[in-house]
N, C-alpha and C positions, 0 to 999 in steps of 0.2 A: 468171831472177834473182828476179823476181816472187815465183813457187811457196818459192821457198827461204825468202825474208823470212813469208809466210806459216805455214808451218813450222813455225818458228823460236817465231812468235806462236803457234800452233796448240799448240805443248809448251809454250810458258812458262805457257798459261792453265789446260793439262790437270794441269800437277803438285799445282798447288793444291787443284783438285777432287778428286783422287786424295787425296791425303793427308787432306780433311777427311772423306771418305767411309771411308777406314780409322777415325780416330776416331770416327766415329757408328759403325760395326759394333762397333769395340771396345769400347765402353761401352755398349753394347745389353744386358738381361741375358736371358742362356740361357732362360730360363724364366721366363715373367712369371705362370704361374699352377702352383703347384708342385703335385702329385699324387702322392700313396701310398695305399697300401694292405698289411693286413699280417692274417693269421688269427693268435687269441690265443688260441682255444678253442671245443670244439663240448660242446653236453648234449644226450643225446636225451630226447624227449617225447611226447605222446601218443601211450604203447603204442610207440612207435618208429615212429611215421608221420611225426614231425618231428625234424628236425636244427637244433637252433639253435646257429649259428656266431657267435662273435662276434668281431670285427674290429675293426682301428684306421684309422683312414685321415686324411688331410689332403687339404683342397682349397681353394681362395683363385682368388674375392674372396668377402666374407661376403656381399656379397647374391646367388651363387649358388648351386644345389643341383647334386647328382652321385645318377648310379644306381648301386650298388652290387648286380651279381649276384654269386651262388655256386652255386656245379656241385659238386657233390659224387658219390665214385664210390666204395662199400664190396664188394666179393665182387661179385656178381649186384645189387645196391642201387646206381640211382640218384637224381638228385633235382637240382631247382634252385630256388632263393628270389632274388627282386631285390628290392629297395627304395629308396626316394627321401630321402637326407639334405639336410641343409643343409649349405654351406660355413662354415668361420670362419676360415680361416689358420690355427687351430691343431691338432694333434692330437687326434682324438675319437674315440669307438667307437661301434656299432651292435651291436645282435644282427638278424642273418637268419636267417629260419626257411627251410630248405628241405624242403620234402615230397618223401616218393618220386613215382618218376613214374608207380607202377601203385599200386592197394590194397593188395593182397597181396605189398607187398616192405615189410620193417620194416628203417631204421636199428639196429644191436648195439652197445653199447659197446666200440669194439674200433677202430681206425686208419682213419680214412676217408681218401681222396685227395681237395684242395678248391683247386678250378682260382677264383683271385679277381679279379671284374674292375671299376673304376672309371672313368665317364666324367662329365664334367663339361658343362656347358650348350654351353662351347664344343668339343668333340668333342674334348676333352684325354681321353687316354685310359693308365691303365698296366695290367699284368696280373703277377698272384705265381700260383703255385703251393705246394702243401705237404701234410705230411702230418701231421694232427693225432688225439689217441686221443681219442673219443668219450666223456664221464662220463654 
C-alpha cells in the first residue's frame, strides 16, 4: 500500500517536470548562430594562375570570424583559396582567390566546378556546391 501511495506522488511531481521541459525545448531556437554560404562569380587572373571567386555568406555573432575555403575543379585544373572573414549577422561578400595546385595548370574562362565551405569559431559548419562560368 505504501509503494502505491508513493507512485501516485512519484507521477503527480513527474507531470510538471515533463511538461515544463517540453516548453523550454520548444521555445529553444533551432539555430542560435545562422550560417550560409553562396558562389556569386569567379574572374580569372594572373595569366590564369588565379581564380577569384566571390561569394556571399552570413555568420552571427558580430564579434566572431568564419573560414571560408574554396575548391575549385576545371578539365585537368585544380586549386583551392581559404580565408578569414569576420561575422556581422548580416549578409556580406568576399572574394577568394584560389590558385592552381601545380604551375603549369592555368584557370580558362569557361565553367568551373566550386565545392563551398564555411565554418565558424564554433565548429558551425555548412557546405554549397556549384557551377559557375569563369570571366
Amino acid at each position: 500500500m505504501r509503494s502505491s501511495v508513493r507512485t501516485r506522488f512519484t507521477r503527480l511531481l513527474a507531470v510538471p517536470a515533463v511538461a515544463a521541459a517540453g516548453v523550454l525545448l520548444a521555445t529553444a531556437p533551432a539555430h542560435a548562430n545562422p550560417i550560409s554560404i553562396s558562389g556569386t562569380g569567379a574572374t580569372v587572373a594572373d595569366a590564369g594562375r588565379t581564380l577569384n571567386v566571390s561569394v556571399t555568406y552570413q555568420c552571427s555573432p558580430a564579434s566572431d570570424t568564419a573560414t571560408i575555403t574554396v575548391k575549385g575543379t576545371q578539365s585537368a585544373v585544380s586549386g583551392r583559396g581559404t580565408i578569414k572573414v569576420p561575422c556581422s549577422g548580416t549578409t556580406r561578400t568576399a572574394t577568394v582567390p584560389v590558385s592552381t595546385a601545380s604551375a603549369d595548370q592555368a584557370w580558362a574562362r569557361d565553367a568551373v566546378d566550386l565545392s563551398l565551405y564555411i565554418v565558424d569559431e564554433h565548429l558551425i559548419r555548412t557546405t554549397t556546391t556549384t557551377r559557375i562560368v569563369a570571366k
